[in-house]
C-alpha positions in Angstrom: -21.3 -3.0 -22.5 -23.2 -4.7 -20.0 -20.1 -4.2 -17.3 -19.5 -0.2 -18.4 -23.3 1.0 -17.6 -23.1 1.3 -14.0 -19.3 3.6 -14.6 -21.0 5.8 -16.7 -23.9 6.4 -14.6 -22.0 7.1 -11.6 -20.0 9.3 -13.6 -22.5 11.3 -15.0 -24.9 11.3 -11.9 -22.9 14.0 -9.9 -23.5 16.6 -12.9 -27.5 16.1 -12.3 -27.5 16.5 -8.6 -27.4 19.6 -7.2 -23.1 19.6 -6.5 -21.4 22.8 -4.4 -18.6 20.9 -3.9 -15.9 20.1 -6.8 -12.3 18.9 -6.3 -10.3 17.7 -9.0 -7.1 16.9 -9.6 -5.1 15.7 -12.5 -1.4 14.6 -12.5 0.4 13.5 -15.8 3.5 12.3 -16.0 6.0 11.2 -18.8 9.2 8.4 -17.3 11.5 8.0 -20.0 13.9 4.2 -19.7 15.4 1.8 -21.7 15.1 -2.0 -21.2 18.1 -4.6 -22.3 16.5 -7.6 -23.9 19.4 -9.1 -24.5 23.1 -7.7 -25.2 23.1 -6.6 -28.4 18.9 -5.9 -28.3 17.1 -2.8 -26.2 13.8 -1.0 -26.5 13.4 2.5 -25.4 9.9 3.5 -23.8 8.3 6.9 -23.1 5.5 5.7 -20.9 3.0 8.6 -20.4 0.9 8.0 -17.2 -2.8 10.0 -16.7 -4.2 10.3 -13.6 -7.6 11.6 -12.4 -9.1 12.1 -8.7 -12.4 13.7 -8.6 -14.5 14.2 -5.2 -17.7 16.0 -6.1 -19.1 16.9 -2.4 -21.9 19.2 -0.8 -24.5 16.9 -2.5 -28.3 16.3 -0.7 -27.4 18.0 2.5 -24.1 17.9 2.5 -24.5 13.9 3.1 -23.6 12.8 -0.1 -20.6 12.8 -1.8 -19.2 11.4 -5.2 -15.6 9.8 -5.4 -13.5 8.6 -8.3 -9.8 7.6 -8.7 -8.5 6.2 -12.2 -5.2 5.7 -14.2 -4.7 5.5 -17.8 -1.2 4.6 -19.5 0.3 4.5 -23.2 3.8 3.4 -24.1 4.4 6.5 -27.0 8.0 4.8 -28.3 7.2 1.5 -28.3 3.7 0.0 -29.5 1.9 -2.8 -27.3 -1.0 -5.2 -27.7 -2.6 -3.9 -24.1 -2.1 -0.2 -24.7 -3.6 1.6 -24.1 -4.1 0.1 -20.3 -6.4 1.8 -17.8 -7.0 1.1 -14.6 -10.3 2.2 -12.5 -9.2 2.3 -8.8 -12.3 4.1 -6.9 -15.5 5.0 -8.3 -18.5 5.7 -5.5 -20.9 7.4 -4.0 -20.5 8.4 0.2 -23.7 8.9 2.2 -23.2 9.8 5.5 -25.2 10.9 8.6 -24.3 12.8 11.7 -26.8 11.1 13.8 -29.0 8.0 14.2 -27.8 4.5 13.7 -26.2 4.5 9.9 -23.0 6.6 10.4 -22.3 5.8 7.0 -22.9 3.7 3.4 -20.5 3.8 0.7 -21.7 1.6 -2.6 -19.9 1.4 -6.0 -15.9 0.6 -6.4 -13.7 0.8 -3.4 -11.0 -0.1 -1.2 -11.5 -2.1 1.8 -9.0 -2.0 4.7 -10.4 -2.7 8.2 -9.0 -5.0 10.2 -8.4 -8.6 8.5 -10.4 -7.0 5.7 -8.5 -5.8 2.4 -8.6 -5.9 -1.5 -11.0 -3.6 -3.9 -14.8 -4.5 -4.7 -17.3 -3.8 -6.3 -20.0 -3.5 -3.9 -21.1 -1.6 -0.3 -20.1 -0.7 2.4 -21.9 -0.1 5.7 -21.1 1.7 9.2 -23.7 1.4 11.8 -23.8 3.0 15.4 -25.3 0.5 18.2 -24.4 2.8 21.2 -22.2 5.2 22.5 -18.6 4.2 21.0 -19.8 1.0 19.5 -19.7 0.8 16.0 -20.7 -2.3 13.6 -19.9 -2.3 9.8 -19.8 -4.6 6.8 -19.4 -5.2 3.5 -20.1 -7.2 0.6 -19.0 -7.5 -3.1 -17.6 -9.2 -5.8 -13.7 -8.8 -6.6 -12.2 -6.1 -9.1 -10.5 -8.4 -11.9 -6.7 -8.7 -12.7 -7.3 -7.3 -16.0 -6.3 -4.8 -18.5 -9.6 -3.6 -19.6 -12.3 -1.9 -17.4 -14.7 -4.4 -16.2 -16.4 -6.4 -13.3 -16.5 -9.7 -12.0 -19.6 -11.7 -11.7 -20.4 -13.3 -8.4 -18.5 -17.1 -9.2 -16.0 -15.6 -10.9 -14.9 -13.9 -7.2 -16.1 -11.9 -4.1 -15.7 -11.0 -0.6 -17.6 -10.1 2.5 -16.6 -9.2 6.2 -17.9 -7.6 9.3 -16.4 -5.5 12.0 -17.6 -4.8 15.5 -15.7 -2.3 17.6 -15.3 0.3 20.3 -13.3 3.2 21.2 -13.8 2.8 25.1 -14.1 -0.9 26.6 -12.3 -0.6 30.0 -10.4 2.3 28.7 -9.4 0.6 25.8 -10.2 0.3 21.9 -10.8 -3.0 20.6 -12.1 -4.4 16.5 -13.5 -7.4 16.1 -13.2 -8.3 12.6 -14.1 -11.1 9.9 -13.2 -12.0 6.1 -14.1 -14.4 3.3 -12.8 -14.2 0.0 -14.0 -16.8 -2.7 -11.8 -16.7 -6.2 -13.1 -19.3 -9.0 -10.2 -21.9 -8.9 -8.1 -23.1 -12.1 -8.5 -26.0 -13.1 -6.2 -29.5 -13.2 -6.1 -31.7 -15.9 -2.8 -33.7 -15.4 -1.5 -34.9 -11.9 1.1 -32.1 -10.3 5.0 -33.1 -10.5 5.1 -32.7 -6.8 2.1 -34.4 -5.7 1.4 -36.9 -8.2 -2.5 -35.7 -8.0 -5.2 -34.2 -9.7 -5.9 -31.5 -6.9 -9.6 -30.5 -6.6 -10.0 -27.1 -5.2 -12.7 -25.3 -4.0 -13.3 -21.5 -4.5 -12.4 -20.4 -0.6 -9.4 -19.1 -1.0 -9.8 -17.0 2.8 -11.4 -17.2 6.2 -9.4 -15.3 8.0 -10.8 -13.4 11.8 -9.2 -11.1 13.9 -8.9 -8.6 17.2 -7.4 -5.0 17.2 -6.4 -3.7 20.7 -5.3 -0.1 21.3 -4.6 1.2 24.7 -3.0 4.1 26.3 -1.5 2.7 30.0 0.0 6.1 30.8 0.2 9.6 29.5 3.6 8.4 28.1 2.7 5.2 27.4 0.8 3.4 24.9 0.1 0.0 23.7 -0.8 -2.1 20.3 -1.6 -5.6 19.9 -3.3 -7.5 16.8 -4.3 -11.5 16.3 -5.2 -13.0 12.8 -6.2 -16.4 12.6 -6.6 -18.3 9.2 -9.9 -20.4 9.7 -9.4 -22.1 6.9 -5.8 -23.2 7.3 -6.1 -23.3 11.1 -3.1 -21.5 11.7 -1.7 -18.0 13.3 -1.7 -16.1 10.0 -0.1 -13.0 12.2 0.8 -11.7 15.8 1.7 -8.6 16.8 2.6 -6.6 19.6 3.9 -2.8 19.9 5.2 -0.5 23.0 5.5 3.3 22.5 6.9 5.4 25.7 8.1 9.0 25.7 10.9 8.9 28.0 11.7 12.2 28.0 9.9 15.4 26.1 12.7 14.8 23.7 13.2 11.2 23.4 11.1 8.4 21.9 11.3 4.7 21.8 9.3 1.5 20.5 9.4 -1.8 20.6 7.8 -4.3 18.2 7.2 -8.5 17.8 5.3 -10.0 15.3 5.0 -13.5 13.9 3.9 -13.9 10.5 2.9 -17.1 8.1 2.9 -17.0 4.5 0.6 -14.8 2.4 -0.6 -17.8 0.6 -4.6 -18.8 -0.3 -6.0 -21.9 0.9 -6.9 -22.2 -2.8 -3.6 -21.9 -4.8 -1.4 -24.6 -5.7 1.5 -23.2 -3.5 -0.6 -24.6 -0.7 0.5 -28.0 -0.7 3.7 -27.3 0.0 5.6 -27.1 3.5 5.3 -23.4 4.5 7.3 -22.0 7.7 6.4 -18.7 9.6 9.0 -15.8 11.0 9.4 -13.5 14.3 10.5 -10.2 13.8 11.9 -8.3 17.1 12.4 -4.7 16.4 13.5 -1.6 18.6 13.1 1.9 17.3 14.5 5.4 18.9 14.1 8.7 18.0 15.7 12.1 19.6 15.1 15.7 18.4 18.0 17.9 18.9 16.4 21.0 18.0 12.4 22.0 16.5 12.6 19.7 13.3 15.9 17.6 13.8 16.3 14.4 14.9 18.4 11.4 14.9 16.3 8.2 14.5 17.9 4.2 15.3 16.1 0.9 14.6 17.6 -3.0 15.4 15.9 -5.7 14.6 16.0 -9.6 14.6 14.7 -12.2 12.6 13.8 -15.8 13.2 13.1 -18.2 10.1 13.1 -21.8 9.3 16.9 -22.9 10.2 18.2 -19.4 9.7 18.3 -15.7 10.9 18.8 -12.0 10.0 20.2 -9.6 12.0 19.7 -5.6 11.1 20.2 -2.2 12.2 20.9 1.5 11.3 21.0 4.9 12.2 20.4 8.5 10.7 19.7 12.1 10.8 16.9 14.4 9.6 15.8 17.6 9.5 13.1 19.9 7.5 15.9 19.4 4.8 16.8 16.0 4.2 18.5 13.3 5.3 21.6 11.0 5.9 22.1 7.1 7.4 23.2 4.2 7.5 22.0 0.5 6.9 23.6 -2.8 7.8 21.8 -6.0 7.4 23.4 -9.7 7.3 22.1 -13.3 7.7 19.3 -15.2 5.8 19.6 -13.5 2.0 23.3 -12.9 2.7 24.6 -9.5 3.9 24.0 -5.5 3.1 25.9 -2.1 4.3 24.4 0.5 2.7 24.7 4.7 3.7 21.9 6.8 2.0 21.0 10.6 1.7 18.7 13.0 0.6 17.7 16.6 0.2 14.8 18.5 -0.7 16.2 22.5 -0.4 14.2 25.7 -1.4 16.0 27.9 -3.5 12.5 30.1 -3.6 9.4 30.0 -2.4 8.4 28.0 -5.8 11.3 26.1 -6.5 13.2 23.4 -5.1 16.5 21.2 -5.5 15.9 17.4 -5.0 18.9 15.3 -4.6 19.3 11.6 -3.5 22.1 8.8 -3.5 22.6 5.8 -2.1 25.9 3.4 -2.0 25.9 -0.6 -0.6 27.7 -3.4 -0.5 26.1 -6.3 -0.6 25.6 -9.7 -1.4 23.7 -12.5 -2.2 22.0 -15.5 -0.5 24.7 -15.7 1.8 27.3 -13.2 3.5 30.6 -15.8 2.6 29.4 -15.0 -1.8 31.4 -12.4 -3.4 30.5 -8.6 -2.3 28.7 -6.5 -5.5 28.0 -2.7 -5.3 25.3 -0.7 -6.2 24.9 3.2 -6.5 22.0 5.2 -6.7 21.1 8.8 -7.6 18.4 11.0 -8.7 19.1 15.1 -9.1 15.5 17.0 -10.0 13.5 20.0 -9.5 10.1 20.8 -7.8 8.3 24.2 -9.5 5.4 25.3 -7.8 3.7 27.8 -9.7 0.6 28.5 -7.1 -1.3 26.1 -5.3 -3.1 25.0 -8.0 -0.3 23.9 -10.6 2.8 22.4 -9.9 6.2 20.4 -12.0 8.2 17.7 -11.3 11.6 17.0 -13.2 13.8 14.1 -12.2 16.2 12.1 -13.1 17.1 8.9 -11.6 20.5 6.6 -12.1 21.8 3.2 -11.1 24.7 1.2 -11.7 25.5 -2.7 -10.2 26.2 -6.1 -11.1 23.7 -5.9 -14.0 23.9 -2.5 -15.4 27.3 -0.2 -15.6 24.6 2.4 -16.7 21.1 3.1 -16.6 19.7 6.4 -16.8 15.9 7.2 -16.4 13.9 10.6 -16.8 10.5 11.5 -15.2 8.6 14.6 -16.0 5.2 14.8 -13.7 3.0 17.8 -13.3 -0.2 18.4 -11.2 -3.0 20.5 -11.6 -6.1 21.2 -9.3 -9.6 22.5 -9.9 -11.3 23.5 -6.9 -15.0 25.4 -6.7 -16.6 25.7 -3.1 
C-alpha cells in the first residue's frame, strides 16, 4: 500500500482545493478478434478498454493545475491471470508562473520529452528563466515499472535525470542543449553466455546520452533543422540529423532530410556485446495544393546499411475527404508495391462514412523470394451526437499469407464533462 498513497492523494487533492476548472473525458471502447493458436485451436476475445483524462485547472490563481491520464482493460470472453490490467500513464500537479525566474514545476507522474530526454517518471520537473529567451530546466526521478499492477520503482531498482539549457534567439537562431542518464538495476549472470563464453558483470548505466537542437529560419521561405546525439557511454553518434524546408512557390513545398542513426540499444543489455552497425537515410518530400484543401504530396528516399540498401518512394492525393497513393519499396527486407485509400465523408452534420483499403505485393527478406499479397479494409461510422458525446463503429479485415480471413470489430465512444 505503501506505493498507492501518493495516487490517491493526488487524486483526491483537486476536490479540496478551491477548482473552477474541470475537464474530463472518458472514452470506452469494446474490439472484438479471434486469435489462431494453432489450426484446429482459436480463442475469441472481447477486450473492453477504459480510458480516463482529467485536467482540473483554475486552481491557486490560476497557477495550478491537476493532470491525470490512465487505462484500464478486461478481456470479457476469455479469462486471464493479469486481468484486469491497468495502466497509470500521467498523474500530476502543474504550477506555473507568468513572471520571475520559475516559468514552471511539474511533480508527480509524467512524460519526459525534451531533447535527448524521454521515458515516464515518477518525479519533477523544472523550467527556469535566466534571461530574456534563455530558458534552463531539469528533471529528476525514478522510472515507471514494466508491470501490470499500479506501482513505483524505488531509486536502485531505476531512474533518470537530465537538464536542458536553451534559447529562442542566439544569432537569430534557437538552439537546446540537452543531457540524460538513465540507470536500470541490471539482471543478473550466473552461467557464461553462449556467445561470449563469460560471466558479464554489468553495471546499472544503461544511458549517457547529450545532445544540441538547432532551429533556424535563413529566409522568409526558408528554414533549417539540425540535431546531434552522442552516446557518452558507448562513445558513439547515437543520431544525426539534418532538415531543409523551402516554399518555392505560394503553392509548392519541398523538404529534404539526412539522418544517421545507431541502434537503440542500452549500454547495459546483453545485446551490447554484439557487433552493431548504423544507417543513413536520405529523404525528399514535395507537396502541391491544387485548390484550398487539395494536394498531391511525393516522398523518395534512400537507405544505407551494413552491406546492403533500400530504395523507396510514392505518391498520392488528398483532400478534406480522404485519400489515394501509392507505395513502392525494394532492397534490404526484400521488396513492397502497395496503393492505399481512404475516406472520411459526412453524410450529416453528425454522421460520417469511414472507409479504408489497402492492396500490396510484397515479399520477404529479399526481392528474388516468392511475391505474397495482402489486402486490407475497414468500413465504419462516426456519430457525433453534440460536442460532448460521440460513437465510433468499425470494422477492420485482412487477408495474406497467414490468414485467408480475419475479421475484427471495434465499438469506441467518447464523452466529455466540462465546467468553467
Amino acid at each position: 500500500m505503501r506505493k498507492y498513497t501518493w495516487i490517491l492523494f493526488a487524486l483526491l487533492l483537486p476536490l479540496q482545493l478551491n477548482a473552477q476548472s474541470f475537464n474530463t473525458r472518458f472514452s470506452t471502447t469494446f474490439y472484438s478478434y479471434e486469435r489462431h493458436l494453432s489450426d484446429s485451436e482459436s480463442q475469441n476475445h472481447l477486450r473492453l478498454y477504459q480510458n480516463a483524462q482529467i485536467t482540473v485547472g483554475k486552481m491557486a490563481g490560476n497557477r495550478l493545475s491537476f493532470h491525470f491520464y490512465g487505462l484500464l482493460t478486461q478481456d470479457l470472453a476469455e479469462s486471464a491471470d493479469d486481468d484486469p490490467i491497468p495502466r497509470l500513464y500521467n498523474t500530476y500537479f502543474q504550477w506555473r508562473e507568468r513572471k520571475g525566474v520559475l516559468q514552471r514545476i511539474k511533480v508527480g507522474r509524467q512524460r519526459v520529452y525534451s531533447g535527448v530526454a524521454y521515458g515516464s517518471i515518477d518525479g519533477v520537473d523544472v523550467n527556469l528563466r535566466l534571461g530574456k529567451g534563455i530558458k534552463l530546466g531539469g528533471y529528476v526521478g525514478t522510472l515507471v515499472p514494466f508491470s501490470t499492477k499500479i506501482e513505483t520503482s524505488d531509486w536502485d531498482e531505476g531512474h533518470s535525470f537530465g537538464l536542458r539549457l536553451g534559447t529562442n534567439n542566439l544569432f537569430g537562431t534557437r538552439v537546446l542543449l540537452s543531457f540524460m542518464q538513465r540507470n536500470k538495476e541490471p539482471v543478473d549472470y550466473e552461467a557464461p553466455g553462449r556467445y561470449t563464453q563469460k560471466i558479464i558483470e554489468i553495471e546499472s548505466l544503461a544511458q549517457r546520452v547529450a545532445g544540441i537542437d538547432v532551429y533556424r529560419k535563413i529566409t522568409k521561405t526558408l528554414n533549417a533543422y539540425g540535431r546531434f546525439d552522442y552516446d557518452l557511454e558507448q562513445e558513439r553518434v547515437r543520431r544525426a540529423q539534418f532538415e531543409l524546408k523551402l516554399a518555392a512557390t505560394a503553392k509548392l513545398e519541398l523538404a529534404a532530410d539526412f539522418y544517421h542513426r545507431a541502434p537503440f540499444i542500452e549500454a547495459n543489455s546483453i545485446f551490447a556485446v554484439f557487433e552493431q552497425s548504423t544507417t543513413q537515410d536520405v529523404g525528399l518530400r514535395a507537396n502541391y495544393r491544387l485548390a484550398q484543401g487539395s494536394f498531391i504530396t511525393g516522398n523518395f528516399g534512400y537507405q544505407i546499411y551494413d552491406g546492403d540498401e533500400a530504395l523507396r518512394f510514392g505518391f498520392g492525393l488528398r483532400n478534406k475527404y480522404g485519400s489515394l497513393g501509392y507505395n513502392f519499396r525494394k532492397g534490404y527486407g526484400g521488396q513492397n508495391n502497395g496503393i492505399y485509400a481512404s475516406t472520411s465523408y459526412p453524410v450529416t452534420p453528425q454522421i460520417a462514412l469511414l472507409a479504408s483499403t489497402g492492396f500490396s505485393r510484397y515479399s520477404l527478406f529479399n526481392e528474388d523470394a516468392d511475391l505474397n499479397t495482402s489486402l486490407t479494409g475497414s468500413v465504419g461510422v462516426n456519430y457525433r451526437h453534440n460536442k460532448l458525446f460521440s460513437l465510433n463503429v468499425l470494422g477492420q479485415g485482412i487477408r495474406n499469407r497467414f490468414m485467408s480471413s480475419d475479421f475484427r470489430l471495434m465499438v469506441k465512444a467518447n464523452y466529455w464533462f466540462l465546467h468553467n
